[in-house]
Each structure stands twice: as C-alpha cells, then as structure tokens.
C-alpha positions in Angstrom: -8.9 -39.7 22.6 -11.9 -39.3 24.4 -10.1 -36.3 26.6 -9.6 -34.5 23.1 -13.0 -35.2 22.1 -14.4 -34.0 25.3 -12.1 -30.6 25.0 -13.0 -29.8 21.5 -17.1 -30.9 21.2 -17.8 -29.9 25.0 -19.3 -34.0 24.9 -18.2 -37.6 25.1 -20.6 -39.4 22.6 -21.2 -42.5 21.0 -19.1 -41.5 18.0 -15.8 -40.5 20.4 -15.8 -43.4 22.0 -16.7 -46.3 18.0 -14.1 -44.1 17.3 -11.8 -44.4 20.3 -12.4 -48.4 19.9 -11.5 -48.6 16.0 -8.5 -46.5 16.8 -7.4 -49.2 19.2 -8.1 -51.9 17.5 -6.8 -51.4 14.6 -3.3 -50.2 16.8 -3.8 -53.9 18.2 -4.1 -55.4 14.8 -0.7 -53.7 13.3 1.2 -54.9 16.5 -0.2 -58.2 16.3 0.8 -58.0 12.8 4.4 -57.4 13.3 4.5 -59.8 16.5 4.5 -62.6 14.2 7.4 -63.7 12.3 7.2 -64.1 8.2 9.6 -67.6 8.2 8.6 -70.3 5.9 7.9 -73.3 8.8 5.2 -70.5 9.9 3.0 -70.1 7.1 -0.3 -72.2 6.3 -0.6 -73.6 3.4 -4.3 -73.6 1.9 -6.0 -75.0 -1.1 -4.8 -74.7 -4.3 -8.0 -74.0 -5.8 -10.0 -70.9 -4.8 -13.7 -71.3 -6.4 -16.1 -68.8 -5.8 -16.5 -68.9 -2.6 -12.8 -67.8 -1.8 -13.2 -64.8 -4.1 -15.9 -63.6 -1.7 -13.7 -64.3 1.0 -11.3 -61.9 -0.5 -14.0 -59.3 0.0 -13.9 -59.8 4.1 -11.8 -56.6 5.0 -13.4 -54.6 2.1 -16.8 -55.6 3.7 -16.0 -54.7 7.0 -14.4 -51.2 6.9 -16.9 -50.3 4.2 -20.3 -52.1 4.9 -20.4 -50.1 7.9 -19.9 -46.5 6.2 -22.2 -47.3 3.1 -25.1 -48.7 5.3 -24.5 -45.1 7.6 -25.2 -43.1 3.9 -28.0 -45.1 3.2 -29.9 -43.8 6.7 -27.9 -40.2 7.3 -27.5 -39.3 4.0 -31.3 -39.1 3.2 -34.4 -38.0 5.5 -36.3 -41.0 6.7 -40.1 -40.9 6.5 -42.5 -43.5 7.5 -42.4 -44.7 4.5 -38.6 -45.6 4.0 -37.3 -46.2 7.1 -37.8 -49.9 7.2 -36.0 -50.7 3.8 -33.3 -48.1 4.7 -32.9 -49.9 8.3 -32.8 -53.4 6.5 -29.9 -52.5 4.1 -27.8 -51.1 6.5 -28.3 -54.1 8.3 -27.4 -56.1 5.6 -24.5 -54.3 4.8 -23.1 -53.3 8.3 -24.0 -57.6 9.8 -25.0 -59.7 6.8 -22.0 -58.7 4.3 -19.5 -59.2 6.7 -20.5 -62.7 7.9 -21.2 -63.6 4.5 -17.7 -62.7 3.2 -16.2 -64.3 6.8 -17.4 -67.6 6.3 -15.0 -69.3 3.2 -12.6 -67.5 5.3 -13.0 -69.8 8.4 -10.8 -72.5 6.5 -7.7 -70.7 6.7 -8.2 -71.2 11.0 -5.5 -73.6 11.3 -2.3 -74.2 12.1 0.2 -73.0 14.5 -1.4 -69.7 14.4 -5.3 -70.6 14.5 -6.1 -69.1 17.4 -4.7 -65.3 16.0 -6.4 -66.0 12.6 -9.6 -67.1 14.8 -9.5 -63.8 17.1 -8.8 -62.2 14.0 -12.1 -63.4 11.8 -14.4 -63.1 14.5 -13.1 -60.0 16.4 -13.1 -57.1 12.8 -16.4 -58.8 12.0 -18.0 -58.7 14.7 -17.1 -54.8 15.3 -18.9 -54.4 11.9 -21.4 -56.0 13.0 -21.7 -54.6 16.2 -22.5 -50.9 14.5 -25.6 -52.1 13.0 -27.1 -53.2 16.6 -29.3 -50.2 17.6 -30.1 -50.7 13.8 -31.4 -54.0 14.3 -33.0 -52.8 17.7 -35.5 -50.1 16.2 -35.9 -52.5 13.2 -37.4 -55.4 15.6 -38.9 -52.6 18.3 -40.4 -50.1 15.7 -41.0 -46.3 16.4 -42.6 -44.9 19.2 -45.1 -41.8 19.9 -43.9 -39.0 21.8 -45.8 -35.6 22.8 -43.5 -32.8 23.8 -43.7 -28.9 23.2 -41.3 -27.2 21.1 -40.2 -25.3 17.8 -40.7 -27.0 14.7 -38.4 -25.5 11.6 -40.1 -27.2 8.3 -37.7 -25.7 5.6 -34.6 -27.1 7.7 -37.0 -30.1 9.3 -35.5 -29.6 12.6 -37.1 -29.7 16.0 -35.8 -27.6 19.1 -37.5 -28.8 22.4 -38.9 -25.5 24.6 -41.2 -25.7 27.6 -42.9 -22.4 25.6 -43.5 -23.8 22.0 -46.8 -25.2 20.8 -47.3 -29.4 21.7 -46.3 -31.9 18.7 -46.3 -35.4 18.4 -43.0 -37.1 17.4 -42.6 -40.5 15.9 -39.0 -41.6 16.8 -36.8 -44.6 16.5 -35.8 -44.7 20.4 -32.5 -46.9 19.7 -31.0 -44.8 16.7 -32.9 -41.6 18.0 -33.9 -40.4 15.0 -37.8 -38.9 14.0 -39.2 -40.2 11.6 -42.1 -38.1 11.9 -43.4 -34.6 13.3 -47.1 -33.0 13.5 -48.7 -30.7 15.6 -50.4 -32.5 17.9 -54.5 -31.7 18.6 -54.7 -29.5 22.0 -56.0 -31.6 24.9 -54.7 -35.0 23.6 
C-alpha cells in the first residue's frame, strides 16, 4: 500500500502509512472474526438488563470509526486563528480519545469467558487506534504554538504560504506537532 502511494503522490506520508495500518487492521479483525466458531457452548452470556450505560456501549464502534473523522472536520474543515484553535483542538480531542473510552468502558463487562482475551485485544486495540489519531492533537494542545521567522511568499486571498530564500521575512505562528499556522505577518526588518 505504501509502494502505491509512493508511485502515485511521488511521497510516503503520514496519511499512507494511518491508512496502510487501518487497512490492516481491520483485514486482521475480519479474519479474527471468522477464526472463531458461532456454536452455542461458545457464546457469553451477559446481563439481561442493559441500563444506560450499555446503550452507550452500543455506540463503541460508531465512536471509533467516526470520532476520528468528525474531530479531523472540526480542525481541516475551517481555518484556525489564534482565536479558535484551542476549542477546535479540545473537541477533536474529545471526539477522537474521550468518546471512544467513554463508550469502551460498559463494554469491559463482556471480557470474559473462554474468549476474553480476543474481546480484551479487541476493546483496547480499535480504541486505542482512535485514540492514537488525536496524539499530535493533544501534543500541540499541552505544547502551544511556536514563533518562526522565515522568508517567503505570502498569498492572502488563498492564505497560503510558499517558502523562498528571495521573498520578504514573515513571522509564522505554528502548531509544530500538527504543522499547521495558525498565524502569518510580515515580520519588522531587522528582528
């Protein structure tokens, strides 16, 4: 998968290889799926009653194949300012790591039986790959942006920045972990 990646975008990214690893994991999940057998001595039988908190259990799955996307629209979708990238940092957060663990935790009574170590690997192993796409998140969050000076060509209409040893000297405030800017000014000559 990578290869393919490599021969169409020229590049082997970040995004080519989350994907590479969701691909594979969720390949791993089907087999393991089909490895086990459906008899009746090799089912667990849970509570009859299922009380709020098992309804948000029934959420898990939902919450961890689409917290991830919905927190990426909250921060892609929209041009982060100074203003709002905190609050758009904290909800993906929430929605990538919080939503998942919240919605994984009634779920840690069905770990049991013959089969508790699959259900185990299982709990831990989709929501922790939800979580783990909110880390550089979580990163900038705790580490806050940082001040850059480099020389380039700033577009405003299109609020793009091209790096060039010949354009005129701005100042960039980035988020070093997600590498976006959240911020761009000319910057004074001789700071």
């Amino acid at each position: 998968m990578p290869f393919l990646f490599y021969l169409h975008f020229g590049e082997i990214d970040s995004f080519a290889l989350s994907f590479t690893g969701f691909v594979v994991v969720l390949c791993l999940l089907v087999a393991l799926g089909y490895s086990i057998s459906d008899g009746p001595g090799r089912q667990t039988q849970a509570d009859a009653k299922v009380g709020p908190a098992g309804r948000v259990g029934s959420f898990w799955l939902v919450a961890c194949a689409f917290g991830p996307f919905f927190g990426w629209l909250v921060t892609e979708g929209f041009t982060l300012t100074e203003e709002n990238w905190r609050w758009r940092y904290t909800v993906r957060l929430l929605l990538c790591a919080g939503l998942p663990v919240v919605c994984a935790l009634p779920l840690s009574r069905y770990v049991r039986g013959k089969y508790w170590h699959v259900a185990l690997l299982l709990l831990l192993g989709v929501t922790s790959l939800a979580a783990w796409s909110g880390l550089n998140t979580l990163r900038d969050l705790r580490e806050g942006p940082t001040v850059r000076r480099t020389t380039g060509y700033y577009d405003a209409p299109h609020n793009s920045f091209y790096p060039s040893a010949e354009g005129r000297p701005y100042k960039l405030t980035t988020l070093a972990h997600t590498g976006r800017t959240i911020r761009i000014e000319p910057a004074p000559p001789g700071e």
